[in-house]
Structure formats: structure tokens, C-alpha cells
C-alpha positions in Angstrom: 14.5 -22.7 -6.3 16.9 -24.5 -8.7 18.9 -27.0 -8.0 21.9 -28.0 -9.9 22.8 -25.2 -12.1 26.0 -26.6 -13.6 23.9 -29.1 -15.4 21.8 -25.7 -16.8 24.8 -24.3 -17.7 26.5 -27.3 -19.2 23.1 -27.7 -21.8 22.5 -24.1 -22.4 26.1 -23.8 -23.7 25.3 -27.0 -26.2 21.5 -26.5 -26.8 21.1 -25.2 -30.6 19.0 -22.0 -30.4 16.7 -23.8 -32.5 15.6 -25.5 -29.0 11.6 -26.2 -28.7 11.2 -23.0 -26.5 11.9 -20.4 -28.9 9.5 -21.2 -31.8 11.7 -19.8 -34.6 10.6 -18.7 -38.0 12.4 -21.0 -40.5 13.8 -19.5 -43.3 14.0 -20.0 -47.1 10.2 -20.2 -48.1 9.4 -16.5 -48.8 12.4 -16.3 -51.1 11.4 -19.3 -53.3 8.3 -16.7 -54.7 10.9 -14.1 -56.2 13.0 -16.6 -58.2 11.7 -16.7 -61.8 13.5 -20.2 -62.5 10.3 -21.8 -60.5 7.1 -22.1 -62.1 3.6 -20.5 -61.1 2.9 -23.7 -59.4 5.8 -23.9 -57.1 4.6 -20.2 -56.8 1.0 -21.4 -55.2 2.4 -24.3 -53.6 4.6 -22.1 -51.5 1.3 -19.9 -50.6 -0.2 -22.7 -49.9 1.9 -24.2 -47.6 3.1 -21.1 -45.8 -1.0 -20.3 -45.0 -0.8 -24.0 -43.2 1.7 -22.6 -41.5 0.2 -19.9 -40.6 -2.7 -21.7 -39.6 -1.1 -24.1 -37.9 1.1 -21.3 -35.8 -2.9 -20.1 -35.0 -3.6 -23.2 -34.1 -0.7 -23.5 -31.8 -1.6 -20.2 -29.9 -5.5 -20.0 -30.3 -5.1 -20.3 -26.0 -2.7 -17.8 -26.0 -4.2 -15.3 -28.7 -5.0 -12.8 -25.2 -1.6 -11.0 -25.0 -1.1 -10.2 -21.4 1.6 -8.1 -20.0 3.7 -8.4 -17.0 5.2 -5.1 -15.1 8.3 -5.6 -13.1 10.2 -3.7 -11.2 13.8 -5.0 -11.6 15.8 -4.2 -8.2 19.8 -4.6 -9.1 22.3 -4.9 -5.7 25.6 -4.1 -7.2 28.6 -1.8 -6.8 28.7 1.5 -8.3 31.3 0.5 -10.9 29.7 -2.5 -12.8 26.0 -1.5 -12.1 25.8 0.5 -15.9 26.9 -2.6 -17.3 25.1 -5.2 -15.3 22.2 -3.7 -16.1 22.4 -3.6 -19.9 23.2 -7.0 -19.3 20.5 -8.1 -17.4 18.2 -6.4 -19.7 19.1 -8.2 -23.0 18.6 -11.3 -20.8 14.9 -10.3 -19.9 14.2 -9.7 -23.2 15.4 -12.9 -24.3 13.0 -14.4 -21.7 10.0 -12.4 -22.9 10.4 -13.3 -26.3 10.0 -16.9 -25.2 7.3 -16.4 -23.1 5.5 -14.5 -25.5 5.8 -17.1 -28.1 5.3 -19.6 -25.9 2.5 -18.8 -23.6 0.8 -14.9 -24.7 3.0 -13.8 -21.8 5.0 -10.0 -22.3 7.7 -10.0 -19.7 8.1 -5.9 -19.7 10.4 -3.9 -17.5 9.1 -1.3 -15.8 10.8 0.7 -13.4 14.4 0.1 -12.0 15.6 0.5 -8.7 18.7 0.0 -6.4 19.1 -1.9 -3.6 21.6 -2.3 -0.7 20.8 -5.8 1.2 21.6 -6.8 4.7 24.9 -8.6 4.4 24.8 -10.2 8.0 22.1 -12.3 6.0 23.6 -16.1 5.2 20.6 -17.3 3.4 19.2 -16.7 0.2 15.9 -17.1 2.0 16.9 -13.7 4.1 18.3 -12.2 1.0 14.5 -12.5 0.0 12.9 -11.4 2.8 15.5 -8.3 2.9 14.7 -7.3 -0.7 10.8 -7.4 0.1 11.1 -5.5 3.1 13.3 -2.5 1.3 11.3 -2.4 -2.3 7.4 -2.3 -2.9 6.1 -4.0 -6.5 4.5 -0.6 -6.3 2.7 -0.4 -9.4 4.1 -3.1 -10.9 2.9 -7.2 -10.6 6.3 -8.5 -9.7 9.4 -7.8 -8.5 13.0 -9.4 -10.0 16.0 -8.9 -7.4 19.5 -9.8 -8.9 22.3 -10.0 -6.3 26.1 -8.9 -6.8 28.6 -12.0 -7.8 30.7 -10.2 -5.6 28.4 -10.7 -2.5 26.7 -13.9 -3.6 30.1 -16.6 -4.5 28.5 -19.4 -1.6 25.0 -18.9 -2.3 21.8 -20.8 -4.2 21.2 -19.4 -7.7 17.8 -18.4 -7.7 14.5 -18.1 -5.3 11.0 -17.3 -6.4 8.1 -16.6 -3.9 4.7 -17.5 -6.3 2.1 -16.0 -3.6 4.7 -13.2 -2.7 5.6 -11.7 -6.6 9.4 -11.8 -5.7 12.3 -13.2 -7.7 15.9 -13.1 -6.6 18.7 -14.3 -8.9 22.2 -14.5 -8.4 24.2 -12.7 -11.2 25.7 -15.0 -13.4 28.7 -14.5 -16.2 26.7 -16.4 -19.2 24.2 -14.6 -20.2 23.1 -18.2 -21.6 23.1 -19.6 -18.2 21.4 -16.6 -16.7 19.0 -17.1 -18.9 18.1 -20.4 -18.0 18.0 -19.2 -14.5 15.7 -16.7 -15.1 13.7 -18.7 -16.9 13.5 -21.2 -14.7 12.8 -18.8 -11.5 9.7 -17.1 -13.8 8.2 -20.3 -14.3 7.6 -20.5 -10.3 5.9 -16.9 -10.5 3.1 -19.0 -12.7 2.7 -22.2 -10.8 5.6 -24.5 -12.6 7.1 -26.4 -9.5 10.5 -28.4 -9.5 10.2 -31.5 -11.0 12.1 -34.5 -11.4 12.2 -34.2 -15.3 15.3 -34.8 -17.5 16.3 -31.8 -20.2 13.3 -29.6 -18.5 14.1 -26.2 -17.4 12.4 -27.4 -14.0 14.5 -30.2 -13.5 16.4 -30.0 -10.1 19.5 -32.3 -11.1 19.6 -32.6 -14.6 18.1 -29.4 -16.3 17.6 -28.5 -19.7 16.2 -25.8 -21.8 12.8 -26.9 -22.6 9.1 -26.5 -21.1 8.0 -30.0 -20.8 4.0 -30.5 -21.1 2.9 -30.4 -17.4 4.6 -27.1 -17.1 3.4 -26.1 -20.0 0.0 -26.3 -18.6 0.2 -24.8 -15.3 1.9 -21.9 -16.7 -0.8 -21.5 -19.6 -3.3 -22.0 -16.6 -1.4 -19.4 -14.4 -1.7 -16.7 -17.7 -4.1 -14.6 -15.5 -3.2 -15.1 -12.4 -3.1 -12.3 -9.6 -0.4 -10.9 -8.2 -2.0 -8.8 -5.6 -0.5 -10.0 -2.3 -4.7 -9.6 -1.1 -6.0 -12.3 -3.0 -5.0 -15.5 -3.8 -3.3 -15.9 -7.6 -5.9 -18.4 -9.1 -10.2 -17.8 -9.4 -12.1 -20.2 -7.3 -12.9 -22.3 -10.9 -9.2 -22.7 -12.2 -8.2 -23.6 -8.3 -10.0 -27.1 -9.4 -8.0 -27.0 -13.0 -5.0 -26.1 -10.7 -5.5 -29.4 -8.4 -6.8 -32.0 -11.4 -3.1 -31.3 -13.3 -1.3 -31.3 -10.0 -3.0 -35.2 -9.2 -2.7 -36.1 -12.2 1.7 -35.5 -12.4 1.0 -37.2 -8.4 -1.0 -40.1 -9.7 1.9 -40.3 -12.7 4.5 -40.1 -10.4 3.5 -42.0 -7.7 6.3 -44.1 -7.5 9.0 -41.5 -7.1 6.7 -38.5 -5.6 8.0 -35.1 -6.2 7.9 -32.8 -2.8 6.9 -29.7 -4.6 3.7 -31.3 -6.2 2.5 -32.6 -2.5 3.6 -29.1 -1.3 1.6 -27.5 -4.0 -1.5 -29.9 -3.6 -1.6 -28.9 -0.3 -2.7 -25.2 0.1 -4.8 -25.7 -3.2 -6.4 -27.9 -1.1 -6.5 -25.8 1.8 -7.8 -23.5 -0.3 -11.1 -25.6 -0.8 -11.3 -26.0 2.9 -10.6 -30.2 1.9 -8.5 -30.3 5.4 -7.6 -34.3 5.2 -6.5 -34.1 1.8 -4.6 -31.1 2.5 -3.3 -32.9 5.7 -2.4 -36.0 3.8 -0.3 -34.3 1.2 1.6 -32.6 3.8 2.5 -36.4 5.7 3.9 -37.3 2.3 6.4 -34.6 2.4 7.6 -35.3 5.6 8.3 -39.0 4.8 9.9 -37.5 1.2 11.5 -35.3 3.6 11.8 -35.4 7.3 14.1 -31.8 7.5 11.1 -29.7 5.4 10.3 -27.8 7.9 8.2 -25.1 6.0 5.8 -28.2 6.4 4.9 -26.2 10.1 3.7 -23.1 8.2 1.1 -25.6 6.7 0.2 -27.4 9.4 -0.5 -24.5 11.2 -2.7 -23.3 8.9 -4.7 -26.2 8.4 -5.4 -26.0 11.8 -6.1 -22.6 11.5 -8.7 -23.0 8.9 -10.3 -25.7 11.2 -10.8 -23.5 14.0 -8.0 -25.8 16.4 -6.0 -22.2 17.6 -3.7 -23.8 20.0 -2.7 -26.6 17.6 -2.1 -23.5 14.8 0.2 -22.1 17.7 2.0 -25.2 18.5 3.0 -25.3 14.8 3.8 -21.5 13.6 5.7 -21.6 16.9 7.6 -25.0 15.7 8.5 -23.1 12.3 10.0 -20.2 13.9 12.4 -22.0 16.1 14.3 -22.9 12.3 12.9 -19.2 10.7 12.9 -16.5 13.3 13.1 -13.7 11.0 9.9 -15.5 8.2 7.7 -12.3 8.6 4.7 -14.1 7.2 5.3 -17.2 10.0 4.6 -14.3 12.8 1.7 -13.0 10.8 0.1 -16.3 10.5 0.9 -16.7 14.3 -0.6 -13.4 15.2 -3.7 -14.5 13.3 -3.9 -17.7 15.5 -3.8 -15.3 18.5 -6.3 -13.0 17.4 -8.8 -15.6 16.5 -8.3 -17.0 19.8 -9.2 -13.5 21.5 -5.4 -13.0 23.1 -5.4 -9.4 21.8 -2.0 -8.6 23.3 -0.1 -11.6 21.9 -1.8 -10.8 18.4 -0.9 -6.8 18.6 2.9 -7.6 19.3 2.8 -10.3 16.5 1.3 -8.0 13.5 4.2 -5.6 14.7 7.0 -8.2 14.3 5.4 -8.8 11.2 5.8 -5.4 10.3 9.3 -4.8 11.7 10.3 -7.6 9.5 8.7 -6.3 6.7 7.6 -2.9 6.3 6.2 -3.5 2.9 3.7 -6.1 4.2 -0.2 -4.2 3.7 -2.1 -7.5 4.7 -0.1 -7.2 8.7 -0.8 -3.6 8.9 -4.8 -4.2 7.8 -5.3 -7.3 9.8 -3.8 -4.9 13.1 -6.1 -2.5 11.8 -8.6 -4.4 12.1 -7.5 -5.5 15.5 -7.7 -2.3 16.8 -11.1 -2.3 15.4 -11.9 -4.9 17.8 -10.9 -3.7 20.5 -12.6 -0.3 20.2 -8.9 1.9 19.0 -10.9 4.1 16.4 -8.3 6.5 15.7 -5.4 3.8 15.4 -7.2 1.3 13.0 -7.9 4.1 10.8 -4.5 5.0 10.8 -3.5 1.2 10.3 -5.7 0.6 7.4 -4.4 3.9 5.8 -0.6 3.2 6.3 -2.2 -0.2 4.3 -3.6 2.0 1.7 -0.2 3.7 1.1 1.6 0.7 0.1 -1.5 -1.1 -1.6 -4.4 1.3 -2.7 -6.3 -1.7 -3.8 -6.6 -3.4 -1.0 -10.4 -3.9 -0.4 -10.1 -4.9 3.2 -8.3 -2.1 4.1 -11.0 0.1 2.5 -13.8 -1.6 4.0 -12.5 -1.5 7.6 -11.2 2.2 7.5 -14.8 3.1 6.1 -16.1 0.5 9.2 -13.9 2.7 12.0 -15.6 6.0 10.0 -19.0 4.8 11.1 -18.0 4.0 14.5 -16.5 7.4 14.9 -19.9 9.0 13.1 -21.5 7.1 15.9 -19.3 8.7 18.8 -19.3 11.7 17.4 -23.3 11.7 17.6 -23.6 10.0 21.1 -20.3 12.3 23.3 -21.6 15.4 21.5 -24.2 18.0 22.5 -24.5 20.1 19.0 -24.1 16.5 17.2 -21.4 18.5 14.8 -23.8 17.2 12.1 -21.1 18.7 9.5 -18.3 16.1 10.2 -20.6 13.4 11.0 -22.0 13.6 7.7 -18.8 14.0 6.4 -17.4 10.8 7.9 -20.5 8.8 6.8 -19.9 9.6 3.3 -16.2 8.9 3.1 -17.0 5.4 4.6 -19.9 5.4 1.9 -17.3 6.3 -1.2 -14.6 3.9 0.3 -17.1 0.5 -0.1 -18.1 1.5 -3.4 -14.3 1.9 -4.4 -13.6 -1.9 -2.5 -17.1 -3.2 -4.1 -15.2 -2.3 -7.7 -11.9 -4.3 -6.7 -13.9 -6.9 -4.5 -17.5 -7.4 -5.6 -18.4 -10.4 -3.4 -17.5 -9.0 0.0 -21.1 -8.5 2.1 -19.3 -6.3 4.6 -19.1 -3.7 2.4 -22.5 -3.9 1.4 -23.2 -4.2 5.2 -20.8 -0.9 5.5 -23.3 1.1 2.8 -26.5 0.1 4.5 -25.3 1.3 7.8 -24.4 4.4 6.0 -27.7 4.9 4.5 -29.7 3.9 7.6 -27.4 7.2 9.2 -28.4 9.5 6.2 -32.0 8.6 6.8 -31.6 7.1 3.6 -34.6 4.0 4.2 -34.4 2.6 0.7 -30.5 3.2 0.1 -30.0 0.9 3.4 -32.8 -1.7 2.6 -30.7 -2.1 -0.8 -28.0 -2.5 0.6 -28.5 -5.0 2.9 -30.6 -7.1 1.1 -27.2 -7.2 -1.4 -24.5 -8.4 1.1 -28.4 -11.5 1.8 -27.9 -11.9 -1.6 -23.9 -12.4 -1.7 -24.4 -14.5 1.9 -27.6 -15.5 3.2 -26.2 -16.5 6.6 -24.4 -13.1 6.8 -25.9 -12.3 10.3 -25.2 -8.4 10.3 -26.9 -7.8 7.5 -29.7 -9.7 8.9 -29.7 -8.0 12.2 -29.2 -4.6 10.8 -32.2 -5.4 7.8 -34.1 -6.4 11.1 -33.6 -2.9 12.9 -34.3 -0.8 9.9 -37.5 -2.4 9.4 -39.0 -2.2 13.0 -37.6 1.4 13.0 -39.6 1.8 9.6 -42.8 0.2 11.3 -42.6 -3.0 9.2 -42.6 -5.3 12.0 -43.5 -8.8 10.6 -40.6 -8.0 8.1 -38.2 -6.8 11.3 -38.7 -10.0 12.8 -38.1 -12.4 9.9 -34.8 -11.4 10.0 -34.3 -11.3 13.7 -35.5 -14.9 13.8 -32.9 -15.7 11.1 -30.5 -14.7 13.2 -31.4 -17.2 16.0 -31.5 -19.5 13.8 -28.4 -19.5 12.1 -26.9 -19.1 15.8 -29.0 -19.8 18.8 -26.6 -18.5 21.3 -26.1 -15.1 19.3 -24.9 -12.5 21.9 -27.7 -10.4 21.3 -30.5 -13.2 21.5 -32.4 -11.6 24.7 -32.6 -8.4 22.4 -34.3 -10.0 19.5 -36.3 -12.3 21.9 -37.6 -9.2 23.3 -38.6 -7.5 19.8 -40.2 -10.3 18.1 -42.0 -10.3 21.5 -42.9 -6.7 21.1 -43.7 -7.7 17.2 -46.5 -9.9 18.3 -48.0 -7.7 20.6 -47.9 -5.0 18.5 -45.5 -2.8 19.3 -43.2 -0.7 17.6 -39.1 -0.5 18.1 -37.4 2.5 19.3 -33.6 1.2 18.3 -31.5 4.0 17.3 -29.5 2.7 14.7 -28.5 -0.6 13.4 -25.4 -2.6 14.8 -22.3 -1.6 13.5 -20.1 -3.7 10.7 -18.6 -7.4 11.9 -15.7 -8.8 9.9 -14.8 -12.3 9.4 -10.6 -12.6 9.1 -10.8 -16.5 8.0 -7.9 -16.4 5.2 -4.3 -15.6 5.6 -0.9 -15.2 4.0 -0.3 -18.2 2.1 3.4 -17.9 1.6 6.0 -19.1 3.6 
């Protein structure tokens, strides 16, 4: 969010457009060849220097040369009377910004689609203004969204928020198009990992802004180029996570006399994201002493402890956090998570609903009660859940792989309450859950439940070397992926390869030796060394780990 936008206004008004962020073409050079008064020499000499200028303009933008384009749906909240111009208006100011990001970074800022939007005017805080505009319009097939908010209804608020994990920006409207400019500019820096700073003349300075990308922002935004804006994954690849952290300790380390709250904050779910829980604990300390009323701090907190598998210390703090954000839709998410991991089934059920209530929009909530209902043996309804998922996000590879999970189980009921087997929809089911992993395994490649998903699928089809594949893939991805290795396990005893059955039973015990099915596999590796054969029906069905969560707060 920015901070003093006066100061922004004040040195967008006297900043020459010749500022270091718009990387102007000088003038002058390519007349000088036309003019017969200068010689043949001053001819080449002008080549000359206008290829090192050429070169050196490659040189400037070799990292960039990968032109990537940015969709956004741009979502105006005005009255009927002013919207036509507004919009024109807000137009040539994105364009403005695309040009610099272009230049600048090998970013295309394009609009997309436009829609309208009425928000909740009972709301006080920009933060709710947010949260209203995500709950009423979908990115749909877009990357971002960019909310702009009536002057009329927006006199008392903050200029400008930007959510980097959600893909939301909200703006207020502003009469220069200079200083919306800055605004924007400084709110789209957010959406690729900038962070306020306490930098004079930066566009990311909090108190005494400029109009110019100073080199640490530079960076992360340059870093940030390819980042994801799927609200499924997290924005950065596990390798530039690492780049991510190195440039944010190294402003800390610079800075470590005046730290900067949004570089701890920042810091601290990168480092969450590398499961390094004590750094990740210790940044979060340091914005408490910086700043004792932060109480987003909670939402971090409460996932570290999360992560860490300490459930009633995650409720203690999601709890803490709502008390000063009843209406944060992720906060009751990440809450219902805590409850779910810690078996209360009812407590997590009415918290994935809140989550919902609050924001409609939300896939991951609708997925995670999907899978919930999974869990707790509601075929029909996590189907249902992970379809309503589908409709907001069809690339959601979770959803996929849990709807195709809930298939099987109902291929399996089907077979088992059934006299006649009704062999047609059975088979039917099995190969929709089939074609519903291979579409998440071409989103998601690395996700051994799917695999897992496929071999079950094959093992059903009698299908022997389909399911062997298959589970040997989701070994390959995770060797301590213990479905795979029970199910591997069943399809060779059922397939008379016993010593190989019990390799991977034994696995099993010992990657957990108080697995819930232990007296089972005691049993056939018992029955292996005598020299018996297994008479299983099928392999296990599909277990799914739910260890990440939403990010944002």
C-alpha cells in the first residue's frame, strides 16, 4: 500500500518526462545523415555510434529480451454518468504504465476484459473494499485483476492496495493522471515482489516518493517477470524462492540499522516456504518490535505453526487475527485448515464455508472442503465441491485429482452395493478419473497422487502394466509416498509376484511403523514366506497430503 501520496503527487508534477523510468529515444542523430553540409565521415561516425547504441540498449535488456504479457481484467466502481470518461481515462494511464514496464523490465501490461462493479459501501476499510471486489469479480481468464474505486465514494480512504499472492489491485481514482500514474505504478510493483521501502525519490518510498525504480526493486521485479498468478501455486519456482530470499537479506543486512517491516514480512513466508521455521519465526519478532499493532503478524504465526505440525498453537493465532479481521476470508481458511489437520471435521466444514460466504470466488476453500468431504466418506458432495472449484479455476490440479479420487471411490461402491456390477458406469467413472489426472499431471507434473489416482485406475481396468507404471512414477516423484507403495504392494501379490509385493509392504513399515494397516502387511509378508498367494481385491484407494495453504493475508 502507499503511503504518502502528496509527496507522489508533488514529484510527478516536477519530474521531467525524461525521468530514468521511461527510457526515451533521444532525438537529433538520425537527421544529422540527411544533411549534405556534413561529410561522409560524420556520416559513418553517426552509424557508428547509433549501432553502440543499439548495442548498448541490447545490452541493457538482454534479461528482458522474453516479452511477457500480462492480462487484466480492469473492474471500474463508478456512477453511470462519469464511467465513459473514467474509463478512457484510466486507460491512457495503463498504457502509460505498460510502456514503462515494457521498457523497463520485458513486461506488457495489456487490458483484457472490463467489467463493472458495485462494492459494499457499509465497508470502512480499503482492506474490505478489497476483499469485496475479490468476492464479486473472478481474474477469470486473466492473471490479474485492477479495481479502481469512485472519488465520489473513496474522499477518506488509502490510495492504493495490492494483494501479491491474491492478483488484486485496488486504486483510488485520482484527478492527475500524473499522479494516478505513479499510483499505479507503484501498486503494480507489489504484484511482482517490490515491497515499501524506505528509499528517497523511489516510487516505493512510503514518505517521500519519487518516480524512479531504484536497483533493489529493480531486481525483484526482473526476478518476479515469470511469476504465477494462479491462486494454486505459489508465484515463485522452488529455485528463484532462494534468488527471492538472497536479495531480500541482502536490503535486511543493508538496512540493518533502520529495518524495513515489509522486507522482514516478506523474508518471512519465503522462508516458510523452505520449511526454515526459526528463521521464519525470527523475522516475524522483528516486526513486532518495528511494530507492535501489525497484527497480520497472527496470520504468520499461525502458519508457522501450521507447517510445524503444533494445531492448537495455529488456532490460538488465526483465532488472535480475527478478533482485529473478522471478515479476512483467507484467516478462516487457514483456520479451518488448522481444524482439519487436527481431525475436528465439524469445526473445519463450518470454516471452509465462512471462507466461502466471504468469498465466493475463492477455488482453493471449496477444493480443500472437497477434499474434506473426501475424508469423511461424502462421495457425492466432494465431487460436487471440487467441480464448483473447477468452474471458477479449471486449472486447478488439486481439484482434478480429488474429483477423479471420489470417481474411484464411487467405481468402488458401485461394484461392492451392486448385484449386476453396472459395469457400464463403472467403467465409465474409472476413465473420467483416468482423463482428469492426465489433464492435472499436464498443469502439475510433480504431484504422486495423481500418479497414485492412474494406477488405481489401471489396477480396476485389469490394466497390470498401466498400474505398475504408474505407481512406480508417483516412487519416482516420492519415494516415501506410502500409497503408492502399499498399492504397488497389492498389485504384485495379486499378480503372483510375491517377493516383489512384499518389498514394498515392508517399505511401508518402515517409513512408519505404526501404519494403520501394519497387522495387514504383517500378515502378507507372512503369507509371502510361506508361500502363499494374496487374494486382495483391489489396491487401497488414493490419500492426500493438504500441507500448504493460502499464503495471503
Amino acid at each position: 500500500m502507499i503511503g504518502n501520496i502528496e509527496s507522489i503527487m508533488a514529484n510527478a508534477l516536477t519530474q521531467p518526462l525524461s525521468s530514468p523510468i521511461h527510457l526515451e529515444k533521444r532525438g537529433g542523430m538520425g537527421r544529422s545523415l540527411y544533411q549534405s553540409r556534413f561529410s561522409l565521415l560524420s556520416a559513418y561516425l553517426s552509424i557508428f555510434l547509433f549501432i553502440l547504441l543499439v548495442f548498448e540498449g541490447v545490452n541493457l535488456n538482454a534479461k528482458n529480451s522474453d516479452l511477457r504479457t500480462v492480462h487484466i481484467k480492469l473492474a471500474i466502481s463508478f456512477d453511470s454518468t462519469t464511467i465513459e470518461t473514467c474509463q478512457v481515462r484510466l486507460l491512457k494511464v495503463m498504457r502509460n504504465c505498460s510502456f514503462i514496464f515494457k521498457k523497463r523490465f520485458g513486461i506488457r501490461l495489456k487490458i483484457k476484459e472490463i467489467e463493472y462493479w458495485k462494492f459494499d459501501r457499509r465497508q470502512e476499510h480499503i482492506e474490505d473494499w478489497l476483499n469485496d471486489l475479490r468476492r464479486k469479480v473472478s481474474p477469470g481468464r486473466c492473471d490479474m485483476v485492477l479495481g479502481v474505486i469512485s472519488p465520489r465514494n473513496s474522499r477518506n480512504a488509502p490510495f492504493g492496495i495490492a494483494k501479491y499472492f491474491g492478483g488484486y489491485v485496488l486504486i483510488r481514482y485520482l484527478r492527475s493522471d500524473t499522479a494516478m500514474k505513479a499510483l499505479l505504478l507503484h501498486e503494480l510493483c507489489h504484484m511482482f515482489g517490490a515491497v515499501d521501502l524506505n528509499e528517497p525519490n523511489s516510487l516505493m518510498d512510503t514518505s517521500n516518493a519519487g518516480m524512479t525504480f531504484d536497483e533493489f526493486t529493480s531486481n525483484i521485479i526482473l526476478l518476479n517477470k515469470q511469476r504465477s498468478f494462479l491462486p494454486e501455486s505459489f508465484p515463485l519456482s522452488e529455485n528463484l524462492i532462494d534468488e527471492a530470499i538472497a536479495l531480500y537479506k541482502q536490503r535486511a543486512d543493508l538496512y540493518s540499522d533502520k529495518p524495513e517491516v515489509d522486507i522482514c514480512l516478506f523474508l518471512s513466508f519465503l522462508y516458510l516456504q523452505k520449511r526454515k521455521y526459526s528463521l521464519a519465526t525470527e523475522q516475524c519478532n522483528k516486526v513486532l518490535e518495528l511494530n507492535p499493532t501489525a497484527h497480520q503478524i497472527h496470520s504468520y504465526l499461525g502458519k508457522i505453526y501450521l507447517k510445524q505440525g503444533a494445531y492448537d498453537q495455529a488456532i490460538k493465532e488465526y483465532s488472535l487475527r480475527l478478533k482485529f479481521s473478522p471478515n479476512s476470508f483467507q484467516t478462516h481458511f487457514n483456520l479451518a485448515l488448522a481444524y482439519a489437520k487436527k481431525g475436528m471435521a465439524e469445526k473445519a466444514e463450518a470454516g471452509y464455508r465462512k471462507a466461502i460466504n466471504l468469498n465466493p470466488l475463492c477455488a482453493k476453500a471449496f477444493v480443500y472442503l472437497g477434499h474434506l468431504f473426501y475424508k469423511t466418506g461424502r462421495i457425492e458432495a466432494s465431487i460436487d465441491m471440487c467441480q464448483r472449484a473447477l468452474e471458477i479455476s479449471p486449472s486447478y490440479p488439486e481439484a482434478l485429482c480429488i474429483s477423479a479420487a471420489a470417481q474411484i471411490r464411487k467405481a468402488n461402491a458401485i461394484a461392492e452395493k451392486t448385484a449386476d456390477l453396472k459395469e457400464n458406469e463403472r467403467y465409465g467413472l474409472v476413465l473420467k478419473a483416468i482423463k482428469g489426472c492426465e489433464k492435472a499431471l499436464a498443469i502439475k507434473s510433480n504431484m504422486p497422487e495423481a500418479h497414485n489416482i492412474m494406477g488405481i485406475g489401471h489396477a480396476l481396468l485389469q490394466k497390470f502394466e498401466g498400474a505398475e507404471k504408474e505407481f512406480l512414477a508417483a516412487l519416482e516423484l516420492n519415494s516415501c509416498f506410502m500409497p503408492a507403495h502399499y498399492n504397488l504392494g497389492i498389485l504384485y501379490y495379486q499378480n503372483h509376484q510375491i517377493t516383489n509385493g512384499a518389498f514394498h509392504l515392508k517399505k511401508i513399515l518402515e517409513l512408519n511403523p505404526d501404519s494403520r494397516v501394519r497387522s495387514k502387511i504383517l500378515a502378507l509378508i507372512f503369507k509371502s514366506q510361506r508361500g502363499y498367494e494374496s487374494s486382495l481385491a483391489s489396491p487401497e484407494n488414493p490419500q492426500f497430503s493438504t500441507e500448504t495453504e493460502q499464503f495471503e493475508d
